[in-house]
Steps between C-alpha positions, in 0.01 A plus 500: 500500500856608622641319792705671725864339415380630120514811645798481693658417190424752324589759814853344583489698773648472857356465845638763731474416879574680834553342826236570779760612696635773282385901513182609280735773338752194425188335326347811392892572313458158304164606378640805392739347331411251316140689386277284722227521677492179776775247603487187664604465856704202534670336845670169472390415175129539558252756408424705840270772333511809264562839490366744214507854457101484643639369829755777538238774406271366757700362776755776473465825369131545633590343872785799498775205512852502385630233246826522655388408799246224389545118389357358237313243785361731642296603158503254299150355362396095577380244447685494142316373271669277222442414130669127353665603133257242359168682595329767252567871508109542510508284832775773606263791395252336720733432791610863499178670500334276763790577722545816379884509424700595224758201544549127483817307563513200269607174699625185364568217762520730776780689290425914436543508081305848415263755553214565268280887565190621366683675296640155339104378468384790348782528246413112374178569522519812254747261291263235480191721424697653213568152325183445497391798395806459202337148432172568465573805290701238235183264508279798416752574210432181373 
């Protein structure tokens, strides 16, 4: 089973953030630009919430707001639920679909150090079924 820090490694990716206190279009910008889909929302060091692209749809374009005109406080999601580096990707999977997110910030002595998606689950998942799938087709070969 892959831990989470196994596939951090293997990501070497980078956790964008947006303060609570900045616009939804400032946040929404970031998103766009850097080809993501959620960001942390960070004040003084500490994890105040989230905001993904599902909060903006919802919270946004269907109550006729303006992301100019909105913080990110005032839609971000929380609680924000955490996952420790050293935990299991299927104990992510099972975070994420119980509280039905897409997301999980990876903490580390109440430091921020990633973000792992379904999208990160799935792909290990798919890796892992095919090298077992590779495996069992060399037994078979003998």
């Amino acid at each position: 089973m892959n831990t989470i820090r196994q596939i951090l490694l293997l990501k070497r990716s980078f956790v964008w953030t947006v303060s609570p206190d900045q616009t939804v279009f400032e946040a929404l910008r970031l998103m766009a630009d850097k080809d993501i889909g959620a960001l942390v929302v960070v004040q003084d060091d500490k994890i105040v919430g989230m905001l993904s692209e599902r909060d903006y749809a919802r919270k946004i374009i269907l109550l006729g707001k303006a992301s100019k005109d909105t913080l990110v406080k005032e839609i971000m999601s929380f609680p924000v639920f955490t996952i420790h580096p050293d935990q299991t990707i299927e104990e992510a999977m099972e975070m994420m679909t119980h509280h039905r997110i897409r997301h999980l910030p990876v903490v580390e002595d109440d430091h921020l150090i990633g973000m792992v998606s379904i999208g990160d689950a799935v792909r290990d998942i798919i890796y892992r079924q095919r090298e077992t799938i590779k495996e069992m087709s060399e037994r078979l070969r003998g």
